[in-house]
VEXVOFI-59237 format. One record per residue (C-alpha): residue number from 0; residue in one letter; z, x, y. Coordinates in pm, 1 decimal. Example, Ala and Ser with C-alpha at 12.3 -4.5 7.8 and 13.67 -1.06 7.14 Angstrom:
<nodes>
  pos  code        pz        px        py
    0     a     780.0    1230.0    -450.0
    1     s     714.0    1367.0    -106.0
</nodes>
This chain:
<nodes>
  pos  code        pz        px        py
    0     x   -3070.4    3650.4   -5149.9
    1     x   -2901.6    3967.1   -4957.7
    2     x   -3003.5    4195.5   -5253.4
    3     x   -3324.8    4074.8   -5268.9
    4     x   -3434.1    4123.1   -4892.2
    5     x   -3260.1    4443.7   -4912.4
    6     x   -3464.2    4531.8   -5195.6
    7     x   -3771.5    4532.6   -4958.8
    8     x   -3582.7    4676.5   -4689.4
    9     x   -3517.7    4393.1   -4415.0
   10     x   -3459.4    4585.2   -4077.0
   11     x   -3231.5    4280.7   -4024.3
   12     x   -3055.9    3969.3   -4239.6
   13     x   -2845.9    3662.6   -4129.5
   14     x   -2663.2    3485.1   -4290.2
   15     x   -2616.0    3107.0   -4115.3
   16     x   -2474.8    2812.3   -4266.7
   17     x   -2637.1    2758.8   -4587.0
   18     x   -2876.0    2966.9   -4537.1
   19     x   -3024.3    3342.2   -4453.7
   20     x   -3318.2    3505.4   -4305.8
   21     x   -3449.3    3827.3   -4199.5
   22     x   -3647.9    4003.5   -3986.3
   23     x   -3901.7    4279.4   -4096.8
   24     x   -4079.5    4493.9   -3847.8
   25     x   -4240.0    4866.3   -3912.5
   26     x   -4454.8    4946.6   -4186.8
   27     x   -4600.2    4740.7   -4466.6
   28     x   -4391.1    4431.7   -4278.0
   29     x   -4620.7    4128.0   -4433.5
   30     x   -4606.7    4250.5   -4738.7
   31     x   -4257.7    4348.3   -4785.2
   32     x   -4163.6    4003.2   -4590.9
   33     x   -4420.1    3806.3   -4856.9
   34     x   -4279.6    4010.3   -5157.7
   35     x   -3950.6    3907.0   -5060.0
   36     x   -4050.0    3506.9   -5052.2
   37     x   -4242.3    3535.8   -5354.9
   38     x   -3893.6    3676.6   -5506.1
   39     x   -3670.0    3441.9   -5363.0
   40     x   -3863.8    3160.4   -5448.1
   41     x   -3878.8    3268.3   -5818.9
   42     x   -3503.9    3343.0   -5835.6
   43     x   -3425.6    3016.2   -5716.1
   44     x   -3668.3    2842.4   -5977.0
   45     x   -3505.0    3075.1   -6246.7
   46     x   -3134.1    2981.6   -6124.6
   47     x   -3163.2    2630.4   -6087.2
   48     x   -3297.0    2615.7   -6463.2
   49     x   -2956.3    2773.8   -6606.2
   50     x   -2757.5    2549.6   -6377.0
   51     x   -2907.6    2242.9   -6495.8
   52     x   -2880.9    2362.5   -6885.9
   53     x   -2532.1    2445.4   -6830.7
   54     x   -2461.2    2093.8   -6626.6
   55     x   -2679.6    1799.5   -6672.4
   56     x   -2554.1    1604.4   -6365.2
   57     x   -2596.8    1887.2   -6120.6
   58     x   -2720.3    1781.7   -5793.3
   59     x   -3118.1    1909.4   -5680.7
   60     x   -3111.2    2209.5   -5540.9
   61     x   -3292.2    2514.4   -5504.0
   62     x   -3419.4    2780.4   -5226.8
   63     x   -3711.6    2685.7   -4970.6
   64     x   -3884.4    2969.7   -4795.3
   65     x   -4083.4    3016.4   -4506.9
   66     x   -4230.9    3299.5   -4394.7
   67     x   -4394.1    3357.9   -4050.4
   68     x   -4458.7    3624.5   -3769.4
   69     x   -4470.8    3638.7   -3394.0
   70     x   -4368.6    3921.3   -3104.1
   71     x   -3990.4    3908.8   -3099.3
   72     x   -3761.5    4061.2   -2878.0
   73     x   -3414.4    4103.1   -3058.7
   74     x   -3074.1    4189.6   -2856.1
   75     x   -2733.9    4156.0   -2865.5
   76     x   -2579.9    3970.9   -2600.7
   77     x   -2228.8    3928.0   -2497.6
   78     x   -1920.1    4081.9   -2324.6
   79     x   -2039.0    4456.0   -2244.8
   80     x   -1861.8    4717.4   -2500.6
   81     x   -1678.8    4467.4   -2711.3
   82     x   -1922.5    4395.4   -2993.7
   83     x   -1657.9    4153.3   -3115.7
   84     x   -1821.3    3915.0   -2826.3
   85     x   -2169.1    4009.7   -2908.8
   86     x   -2381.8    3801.4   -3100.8
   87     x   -2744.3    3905.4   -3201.3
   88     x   -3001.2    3684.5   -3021.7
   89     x   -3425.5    3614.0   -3099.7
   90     x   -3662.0    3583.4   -2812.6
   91     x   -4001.7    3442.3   -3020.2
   92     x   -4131.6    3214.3   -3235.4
   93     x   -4085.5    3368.7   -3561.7
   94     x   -3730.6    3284.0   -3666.0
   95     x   -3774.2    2947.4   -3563.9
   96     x   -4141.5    2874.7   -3727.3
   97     x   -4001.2    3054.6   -3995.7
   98     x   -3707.1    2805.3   -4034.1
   99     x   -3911.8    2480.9   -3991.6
  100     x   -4180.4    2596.7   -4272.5
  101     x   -3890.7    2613.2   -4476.5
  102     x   -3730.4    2320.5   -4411.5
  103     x   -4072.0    2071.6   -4452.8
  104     x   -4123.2    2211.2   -4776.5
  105     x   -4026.1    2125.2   -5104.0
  106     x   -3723.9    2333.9   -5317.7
  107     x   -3849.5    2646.5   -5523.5
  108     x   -4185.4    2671.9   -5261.4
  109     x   -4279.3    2906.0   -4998.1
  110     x   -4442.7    2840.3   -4682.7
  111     x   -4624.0    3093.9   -4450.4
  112     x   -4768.3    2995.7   -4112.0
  113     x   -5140.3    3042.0   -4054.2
  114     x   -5054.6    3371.4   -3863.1
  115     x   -4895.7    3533.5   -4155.7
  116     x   -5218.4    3392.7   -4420.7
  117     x   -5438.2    3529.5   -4151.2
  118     x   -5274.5    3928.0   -4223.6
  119     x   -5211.4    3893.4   -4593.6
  120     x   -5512.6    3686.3   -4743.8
  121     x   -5754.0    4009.5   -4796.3
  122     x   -5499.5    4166.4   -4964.7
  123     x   -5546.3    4049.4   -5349.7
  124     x   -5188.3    4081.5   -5522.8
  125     x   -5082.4    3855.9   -5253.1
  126     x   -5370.4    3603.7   -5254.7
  127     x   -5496.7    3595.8   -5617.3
  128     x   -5275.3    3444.3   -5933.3
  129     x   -5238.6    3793.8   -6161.1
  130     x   -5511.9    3714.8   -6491.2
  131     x   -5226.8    3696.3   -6741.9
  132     x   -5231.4    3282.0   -6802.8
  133     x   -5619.9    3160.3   -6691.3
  134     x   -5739.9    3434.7   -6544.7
  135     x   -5741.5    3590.9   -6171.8
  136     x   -5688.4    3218.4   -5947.9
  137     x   -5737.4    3173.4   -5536.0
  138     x   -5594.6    2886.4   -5599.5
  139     x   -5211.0    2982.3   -5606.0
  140     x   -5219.9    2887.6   -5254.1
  141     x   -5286.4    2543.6   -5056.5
  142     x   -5300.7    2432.7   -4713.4
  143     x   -5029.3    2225.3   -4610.9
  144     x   -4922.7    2114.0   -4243.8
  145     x   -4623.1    2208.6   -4122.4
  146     x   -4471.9    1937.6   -3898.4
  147     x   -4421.1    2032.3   -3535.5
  148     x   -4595.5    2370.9   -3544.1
  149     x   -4973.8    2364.8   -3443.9
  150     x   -5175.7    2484.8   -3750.5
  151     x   -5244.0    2432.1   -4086.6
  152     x   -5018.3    2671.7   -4329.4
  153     x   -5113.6    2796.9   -4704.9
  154     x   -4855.7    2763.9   -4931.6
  155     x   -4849.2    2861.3   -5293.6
  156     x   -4871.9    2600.4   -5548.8
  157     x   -4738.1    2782.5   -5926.9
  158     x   -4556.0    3072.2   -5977.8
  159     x   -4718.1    3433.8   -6134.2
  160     x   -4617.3    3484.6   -6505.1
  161     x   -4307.0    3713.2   -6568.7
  162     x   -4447.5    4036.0   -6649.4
  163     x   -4744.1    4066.3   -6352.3
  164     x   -4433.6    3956.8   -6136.5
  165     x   -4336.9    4316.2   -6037.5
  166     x   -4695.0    4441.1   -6094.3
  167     x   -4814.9    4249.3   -5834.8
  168     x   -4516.0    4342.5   -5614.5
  169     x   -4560.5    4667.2   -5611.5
  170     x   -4893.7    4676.6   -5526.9
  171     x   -4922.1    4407.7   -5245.5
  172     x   -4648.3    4616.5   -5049.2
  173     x   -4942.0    4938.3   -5094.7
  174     x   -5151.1    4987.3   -4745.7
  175     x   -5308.5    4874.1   -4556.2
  176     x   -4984.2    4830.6   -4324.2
  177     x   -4970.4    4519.5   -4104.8
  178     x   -4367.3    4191.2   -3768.2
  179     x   -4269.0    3880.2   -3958.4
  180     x   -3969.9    3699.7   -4064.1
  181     x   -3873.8    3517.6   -4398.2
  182     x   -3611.2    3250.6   -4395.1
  183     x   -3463.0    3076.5   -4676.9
  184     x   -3213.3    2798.9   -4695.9
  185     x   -3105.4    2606.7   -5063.8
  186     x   -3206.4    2257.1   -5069.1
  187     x   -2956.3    2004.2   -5144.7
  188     x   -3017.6    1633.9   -5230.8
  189     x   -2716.9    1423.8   -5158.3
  190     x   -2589.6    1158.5   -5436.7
  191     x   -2730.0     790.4   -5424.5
  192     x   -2532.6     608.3   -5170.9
  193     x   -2264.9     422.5   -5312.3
  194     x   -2142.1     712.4   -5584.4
</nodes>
């Protein structure tokens, strides 16, 4: 997950429990932050099918992602001139809406808020399914509520085919530029009780 939102040059990534996100701010910061998801979400789908080839019995799991956007203010706080004491710390809604669209989803799916659709929907190698399978689809994306944030949130619903993959990357991170934040945490289901 580190490569990959380095690969589309996070200004910032965290690591927390079992889980990372990152901030992306600047230039081009939908796109890179939805290019990002969209690669996340297919590694995940890609790495869960070797580990369940290579062990049957493998517990579900699998990356969630949400991706949203909001005005942040982001500063390290702590004892003054001993970063050792400083943490970083997120005034805003991103990080936060970012987490919870993640979390209410299902593993190997992304999430955006309605703020994030709002910037990237007009721009066609996000929006539109690349013609290789059926032909050129709105309808890799549905609206799904996001429980305890206020509006309805598209989501995608299949994955592009292999080879438009990095086609369509490359071109949804073009201009026009439009910060957001992507978070992504692996998704776990515990045994039955009683094993």
């Amino acid at each position: 997950m580190v490569k990959i939102f380095d690969e589309f040059d996070a200004d910032f990534l965290a690591i927390q429990r079992d889980g990372a996100f990152a901030l992306f701010w600047g230039e081009r910061r939908y796109e890179r932050a939805l290019c990002a998801g969209i690669t996340i979400k297919t590694f995940s789908r890609n790495m869960v099918e070797r580990l369940e080839k290579r062990w049957q019995d493998l517990p579900e799991t699998g990356f969630k992602v949400g991706v949203a956007s909001s005005r942040l203010l982001a500063k390290r706080i702590g004892t003054p001139r001993n970063p050792a004491q400083q943490e970083p710390v997120w005034a805003g809604k991103a990080v936060n809406y970012a987490a919870k669209a993640a979390q209410g989803t299902d593993r190997h799916i992304m999430v955006v808020t309605g703020s994030v659709w709002d910037r990237i929907e007009k721009n066609d190698y996000l929006a539109i399914s690349c013609p290789c399978r059926t032909g050129p689809s709105l309808s890799i994306w549905e609206d799904t509520e996001i429980e305890r944030l206020p509006d309805e949130d598209p989501r995608p619903r299949d994955a592009r085919c292999r080879p438009s993959g990095a086609t369509y990357t490359e071109r949804s991170i073009a201009p026009p530029y439009w910060t957001a934040s992507a978070a992504a945490s692996p998704h776990e289901t515990p045994p039955p009780s009683g094993s």
